[in-house]
C-alpha positions as CSV (number, residue, x, y, z in Angstrom):
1,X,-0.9,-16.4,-25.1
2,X,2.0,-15.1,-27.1
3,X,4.5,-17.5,-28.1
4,X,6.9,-15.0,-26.7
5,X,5.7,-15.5,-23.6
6,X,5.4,-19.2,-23.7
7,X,9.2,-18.6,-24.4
8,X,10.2,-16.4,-21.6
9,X,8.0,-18.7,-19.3
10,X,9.7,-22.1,-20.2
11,X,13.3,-20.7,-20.4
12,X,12.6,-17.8,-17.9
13,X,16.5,-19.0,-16.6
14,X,17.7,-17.7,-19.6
15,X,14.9,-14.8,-20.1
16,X,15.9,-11.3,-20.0
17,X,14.5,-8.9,-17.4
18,X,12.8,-7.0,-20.0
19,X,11.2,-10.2,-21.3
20,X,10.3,-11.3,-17.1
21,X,8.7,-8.4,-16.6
22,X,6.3,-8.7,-19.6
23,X,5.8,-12.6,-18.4
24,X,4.8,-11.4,-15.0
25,X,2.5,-8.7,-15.9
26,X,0.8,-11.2,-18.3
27,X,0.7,-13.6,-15.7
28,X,-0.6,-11.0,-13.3
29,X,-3.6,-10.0,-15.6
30,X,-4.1,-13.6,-16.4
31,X,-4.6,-14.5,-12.7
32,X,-6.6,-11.8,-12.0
33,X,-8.9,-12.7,-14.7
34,X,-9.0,-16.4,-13.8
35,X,-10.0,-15.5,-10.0
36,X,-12.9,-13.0,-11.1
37,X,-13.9,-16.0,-13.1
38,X,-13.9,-18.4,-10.5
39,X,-15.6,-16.3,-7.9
40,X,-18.6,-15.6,-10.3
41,X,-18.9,-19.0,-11.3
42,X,-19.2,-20.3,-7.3
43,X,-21.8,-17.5,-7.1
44,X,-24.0,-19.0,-9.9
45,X,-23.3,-22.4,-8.9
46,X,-24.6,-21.2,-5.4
47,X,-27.4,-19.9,-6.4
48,X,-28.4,-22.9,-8.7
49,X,-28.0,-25.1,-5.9
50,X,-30.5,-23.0,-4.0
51,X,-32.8,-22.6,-6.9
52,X,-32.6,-26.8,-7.0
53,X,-33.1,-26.8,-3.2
54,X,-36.0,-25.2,-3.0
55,X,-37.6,-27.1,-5.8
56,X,-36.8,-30.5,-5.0
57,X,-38.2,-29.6,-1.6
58,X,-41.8,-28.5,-3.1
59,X,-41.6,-31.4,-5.5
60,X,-41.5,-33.5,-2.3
61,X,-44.1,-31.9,-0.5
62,X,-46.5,-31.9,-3.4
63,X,-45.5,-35.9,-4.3
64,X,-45.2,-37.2,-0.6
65,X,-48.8,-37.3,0.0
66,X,-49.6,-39.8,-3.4
């Protein structure tokens, strides 16, 4: 993040609306990102916990019987 930005975010009272306008767009894209992120990560994590299922329940089948 630019330090402008950190700038116009901290004293956005005192920002102009030039410099708001750039913090919200960066903001914007930053979000954006972040949720794209987020959903692709709980995907993966779904499918590792399916992947981990499914083993753990052969693992038992094979080990129950011992």
């Amino acid at each position: 993040m630019d330090e402008k930005i950190k700038n116009t975010i901290i004293n956005y009272k005192s920002s102009p609306n030039k410099d708001l306008e750039k913090a919200m767009s960066f903001l914007n894209e930053d979000f954006e990102k972040t949720k794209e992120l987020i959903i692709k990560l709980t995907e993966h994590l779904d499918g590792l916990e399916v992947s981990y299922n499914n083993i753990l329940k052969e693992y038992q089948k094979r080990t129950k019987h011992r």
